[in-house]
PyMOL CGO cylinders between C-alpha atoms (Angstrom):
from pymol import cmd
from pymol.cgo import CYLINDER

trace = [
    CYLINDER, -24.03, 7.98, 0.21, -21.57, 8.16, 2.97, 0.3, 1, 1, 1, 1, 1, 1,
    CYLINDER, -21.57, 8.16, 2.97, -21.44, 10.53, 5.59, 0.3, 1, 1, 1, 1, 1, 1,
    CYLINDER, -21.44, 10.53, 5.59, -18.31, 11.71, 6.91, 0.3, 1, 1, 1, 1, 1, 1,
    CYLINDER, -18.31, 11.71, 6.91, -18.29, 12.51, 10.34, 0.3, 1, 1, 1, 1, 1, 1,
    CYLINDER, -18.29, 12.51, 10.34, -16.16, 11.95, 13.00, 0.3, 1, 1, 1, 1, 1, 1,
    CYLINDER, -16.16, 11.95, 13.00, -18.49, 9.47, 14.59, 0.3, 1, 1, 1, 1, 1, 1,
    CYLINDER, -18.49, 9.47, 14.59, -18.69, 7.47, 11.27, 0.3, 1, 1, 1, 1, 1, 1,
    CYLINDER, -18.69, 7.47, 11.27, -14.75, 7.74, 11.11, 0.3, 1, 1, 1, 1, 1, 1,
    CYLINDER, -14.75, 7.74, 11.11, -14.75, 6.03, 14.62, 0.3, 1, 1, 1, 1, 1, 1,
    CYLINDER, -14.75, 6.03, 14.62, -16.29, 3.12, 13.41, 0.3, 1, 1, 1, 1, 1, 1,
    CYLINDER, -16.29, 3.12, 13.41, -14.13, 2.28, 10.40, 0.3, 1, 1, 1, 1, 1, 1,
    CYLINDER, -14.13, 2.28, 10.40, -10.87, 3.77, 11.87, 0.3, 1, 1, 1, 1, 1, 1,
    CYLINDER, -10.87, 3.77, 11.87, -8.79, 3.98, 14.83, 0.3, 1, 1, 1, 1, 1, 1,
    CYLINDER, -8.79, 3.98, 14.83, -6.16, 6.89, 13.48, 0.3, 1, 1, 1, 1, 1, 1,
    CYLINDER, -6.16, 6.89, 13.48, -5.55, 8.15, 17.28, 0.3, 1, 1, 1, 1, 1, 1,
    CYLINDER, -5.55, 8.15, 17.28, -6.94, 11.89, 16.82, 0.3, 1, 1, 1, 1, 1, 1,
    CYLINDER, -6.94, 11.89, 16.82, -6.67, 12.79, 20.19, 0.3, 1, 1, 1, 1, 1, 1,
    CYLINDER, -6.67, 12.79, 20.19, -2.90, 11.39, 20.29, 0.3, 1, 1, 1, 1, 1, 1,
    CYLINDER, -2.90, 11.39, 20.29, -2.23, 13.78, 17.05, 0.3, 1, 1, 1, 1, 1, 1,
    CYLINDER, -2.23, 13.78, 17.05, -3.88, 16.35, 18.97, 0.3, 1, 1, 1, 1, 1, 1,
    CYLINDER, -3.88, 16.35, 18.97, -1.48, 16.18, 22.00, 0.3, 1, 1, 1, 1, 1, 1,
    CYLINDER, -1.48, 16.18, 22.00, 1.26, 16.16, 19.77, 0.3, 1, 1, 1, 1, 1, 1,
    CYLINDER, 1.26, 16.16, 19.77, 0.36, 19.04, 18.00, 0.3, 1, 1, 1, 1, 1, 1,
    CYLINDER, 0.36, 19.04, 18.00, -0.09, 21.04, 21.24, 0.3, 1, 1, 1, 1, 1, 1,
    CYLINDER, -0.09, 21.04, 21.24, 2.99, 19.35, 22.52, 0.3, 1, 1, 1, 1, 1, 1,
    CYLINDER, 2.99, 19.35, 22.52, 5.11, 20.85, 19.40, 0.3, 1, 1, 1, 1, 1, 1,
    CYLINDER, 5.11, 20.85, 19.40, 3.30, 24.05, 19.48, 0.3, 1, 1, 1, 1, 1, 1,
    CYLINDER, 3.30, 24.05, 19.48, 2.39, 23.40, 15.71, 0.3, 1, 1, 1, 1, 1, 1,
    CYLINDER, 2.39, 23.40, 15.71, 0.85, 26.46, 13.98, 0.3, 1, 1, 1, 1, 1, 1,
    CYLINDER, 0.85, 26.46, 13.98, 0.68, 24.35, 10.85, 0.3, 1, 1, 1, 1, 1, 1,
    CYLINDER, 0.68, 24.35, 10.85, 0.08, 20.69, 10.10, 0.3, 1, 1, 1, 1, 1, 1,
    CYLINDER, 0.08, 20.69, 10.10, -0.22, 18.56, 7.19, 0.3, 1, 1, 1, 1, 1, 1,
    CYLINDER, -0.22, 18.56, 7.19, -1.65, 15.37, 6.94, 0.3, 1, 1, 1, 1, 1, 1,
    CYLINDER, -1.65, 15.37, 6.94, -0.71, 13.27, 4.78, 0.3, 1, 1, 1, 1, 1, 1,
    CYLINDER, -0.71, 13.27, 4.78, -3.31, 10.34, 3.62, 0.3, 1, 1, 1, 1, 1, 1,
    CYLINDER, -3.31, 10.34, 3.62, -3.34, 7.56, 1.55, 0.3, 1, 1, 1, 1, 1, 1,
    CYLINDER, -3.34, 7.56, 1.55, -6.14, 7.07, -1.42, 0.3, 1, 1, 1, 1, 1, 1,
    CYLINDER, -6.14, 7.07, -1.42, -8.26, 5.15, 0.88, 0.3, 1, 1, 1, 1, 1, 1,
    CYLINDER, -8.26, 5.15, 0.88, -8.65, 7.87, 3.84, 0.3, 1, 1, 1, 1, 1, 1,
    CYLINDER, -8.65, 7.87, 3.84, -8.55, 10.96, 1.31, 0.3, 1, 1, 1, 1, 1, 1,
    CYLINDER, -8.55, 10.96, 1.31, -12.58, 11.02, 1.05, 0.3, 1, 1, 1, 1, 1, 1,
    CYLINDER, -12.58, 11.02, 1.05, -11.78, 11.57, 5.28, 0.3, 1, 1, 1, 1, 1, 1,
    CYLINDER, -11.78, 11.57, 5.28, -9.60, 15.04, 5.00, 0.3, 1, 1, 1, 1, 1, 1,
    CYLINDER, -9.60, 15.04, 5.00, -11.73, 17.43, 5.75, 0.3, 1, 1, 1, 1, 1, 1,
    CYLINDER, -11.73, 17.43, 5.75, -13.53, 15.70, 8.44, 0.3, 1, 1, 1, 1, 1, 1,
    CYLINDER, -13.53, 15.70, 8.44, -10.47, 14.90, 10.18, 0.3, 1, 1, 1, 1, 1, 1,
    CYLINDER, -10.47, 14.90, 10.18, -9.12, 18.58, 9.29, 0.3, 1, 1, 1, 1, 1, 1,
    CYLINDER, -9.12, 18.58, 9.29, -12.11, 20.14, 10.42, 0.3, 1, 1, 1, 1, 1, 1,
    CYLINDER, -12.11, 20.14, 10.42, -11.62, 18.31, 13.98, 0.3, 1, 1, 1, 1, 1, 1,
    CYLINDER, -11.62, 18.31, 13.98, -7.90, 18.84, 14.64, 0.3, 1, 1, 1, 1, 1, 1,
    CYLINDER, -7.90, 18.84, 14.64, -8.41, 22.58, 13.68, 0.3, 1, 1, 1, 1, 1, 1,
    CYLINDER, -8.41, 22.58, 13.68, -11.65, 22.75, 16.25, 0.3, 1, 1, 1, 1, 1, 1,
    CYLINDER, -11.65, 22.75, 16.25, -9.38, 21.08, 18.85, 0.3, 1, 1, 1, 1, 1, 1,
    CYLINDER, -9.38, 21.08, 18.85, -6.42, 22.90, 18.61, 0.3, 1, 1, 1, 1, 1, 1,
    CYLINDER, -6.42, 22.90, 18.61, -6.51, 25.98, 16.21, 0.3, 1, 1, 1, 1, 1, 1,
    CYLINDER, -6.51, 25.98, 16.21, -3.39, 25.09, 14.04, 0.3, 1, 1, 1, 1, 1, 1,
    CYLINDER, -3.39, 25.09, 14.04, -3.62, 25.56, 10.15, 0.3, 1, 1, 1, 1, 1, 1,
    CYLINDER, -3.62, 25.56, 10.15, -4.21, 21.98, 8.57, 0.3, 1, 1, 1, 1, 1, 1,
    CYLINDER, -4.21, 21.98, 8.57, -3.20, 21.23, 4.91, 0.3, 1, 1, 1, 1, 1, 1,
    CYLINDER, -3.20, 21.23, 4.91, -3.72, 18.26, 3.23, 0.3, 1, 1, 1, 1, 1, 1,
    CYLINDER, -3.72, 18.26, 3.23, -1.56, 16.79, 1.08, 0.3, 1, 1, 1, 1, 1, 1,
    CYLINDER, -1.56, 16.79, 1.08, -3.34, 15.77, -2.05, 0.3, 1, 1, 1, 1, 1, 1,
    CYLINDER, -3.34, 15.77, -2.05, -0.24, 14.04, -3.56, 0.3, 1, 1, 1, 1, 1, 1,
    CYLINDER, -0.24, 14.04, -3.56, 0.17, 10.09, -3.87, 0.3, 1, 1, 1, 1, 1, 1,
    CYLINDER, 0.17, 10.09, -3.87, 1.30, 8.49, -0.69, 0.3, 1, 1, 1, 1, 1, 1,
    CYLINDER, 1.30, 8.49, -0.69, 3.43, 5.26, -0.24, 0.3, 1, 1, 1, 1, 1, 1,
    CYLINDER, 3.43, 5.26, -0.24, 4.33, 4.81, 3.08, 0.3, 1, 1, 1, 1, 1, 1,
    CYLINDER, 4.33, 4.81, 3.08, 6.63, 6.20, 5.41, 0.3, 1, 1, 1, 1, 1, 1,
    CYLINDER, 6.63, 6.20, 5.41, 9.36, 6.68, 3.23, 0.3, 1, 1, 1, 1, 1, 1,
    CYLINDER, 9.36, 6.68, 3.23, 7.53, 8.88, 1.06, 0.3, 1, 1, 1, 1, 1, 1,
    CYLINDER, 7.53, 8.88, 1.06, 7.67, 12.45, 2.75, 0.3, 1, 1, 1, 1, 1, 1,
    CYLINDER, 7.67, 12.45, 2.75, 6.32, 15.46, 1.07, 0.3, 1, 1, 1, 1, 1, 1,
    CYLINDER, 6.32, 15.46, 1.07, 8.91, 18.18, 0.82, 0.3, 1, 1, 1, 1, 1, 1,
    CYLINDER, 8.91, 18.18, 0.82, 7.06, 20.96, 3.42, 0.3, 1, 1, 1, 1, 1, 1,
    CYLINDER, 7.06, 20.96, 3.42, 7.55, 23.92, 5.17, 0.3, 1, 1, 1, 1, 1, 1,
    CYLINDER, 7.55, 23.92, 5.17, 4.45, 23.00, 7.93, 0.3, 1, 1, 1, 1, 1, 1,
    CYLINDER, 4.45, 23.00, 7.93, 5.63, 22.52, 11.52, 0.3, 1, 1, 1, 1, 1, 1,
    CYLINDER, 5.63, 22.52, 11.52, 4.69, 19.24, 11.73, 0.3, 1, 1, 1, 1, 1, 1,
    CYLINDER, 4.69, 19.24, 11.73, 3.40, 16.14, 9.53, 0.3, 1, 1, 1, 1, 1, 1,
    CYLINDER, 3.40, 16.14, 9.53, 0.96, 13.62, 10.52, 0.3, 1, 1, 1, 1, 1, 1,
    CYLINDER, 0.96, 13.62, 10.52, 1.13, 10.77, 8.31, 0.3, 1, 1, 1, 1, 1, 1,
    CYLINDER, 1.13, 10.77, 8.31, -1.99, 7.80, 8.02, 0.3, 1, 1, 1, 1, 1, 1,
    CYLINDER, -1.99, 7.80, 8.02, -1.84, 4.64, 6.94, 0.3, 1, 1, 1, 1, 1, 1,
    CYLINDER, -1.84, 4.64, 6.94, -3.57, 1.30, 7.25, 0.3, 1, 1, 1, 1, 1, 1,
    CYLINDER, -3.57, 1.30, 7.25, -2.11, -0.60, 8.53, 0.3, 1, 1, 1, 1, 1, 1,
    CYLINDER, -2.11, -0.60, 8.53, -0.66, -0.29, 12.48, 0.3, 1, 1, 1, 1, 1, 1,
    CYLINDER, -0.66, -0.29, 12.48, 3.04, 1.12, 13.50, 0.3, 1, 1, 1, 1, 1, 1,
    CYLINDER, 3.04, 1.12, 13.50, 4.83, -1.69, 15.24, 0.3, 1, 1, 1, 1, 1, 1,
]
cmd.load_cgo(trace, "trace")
């Protein structure tokens, strides 16, 4: 059984929390959505739990299918964080 903590997400994952983080603070978000793909989905709340811990903004995730970048949820949150797999070049 996996356990999904943010030290276990460390070692599978590089998603740059503490960048999001900045960027939320940055933006003065007061709500966030993340939007995941299939893979990182089991991941949500861990990764919700932290960013709300670290910076108090509402976090929704978007439960919806995900297919890249293109692929934007219509939202009213002040910001969305989109994961992937593979890196941003």
């Amino acid at each position: 059984m996996m356990n999904y903590t943010i030290a276990n997400l460390g070692k599978s994952y590089d998603l740059e929390l503490e960048r999001i983080v900045s960027e939320i603070k940055k933006q003065k978000a007061k709500t966030v959505l993340l939007q995941l793909p299939d893979g990182l989905k089991p991941w949500g709340l861990t990764i919700s739990d932290y960013l709300v811990a670290e910076t108090d903004a509402k976090i929704s995730i978007w439960l919806g299918t995900c297919f890249g970048a293109c692929d934007l949820p219509n939202s009213d949150a002040d910001l969305v964080v989109q994961f992937g797999h593979a890196p941003w070049k």
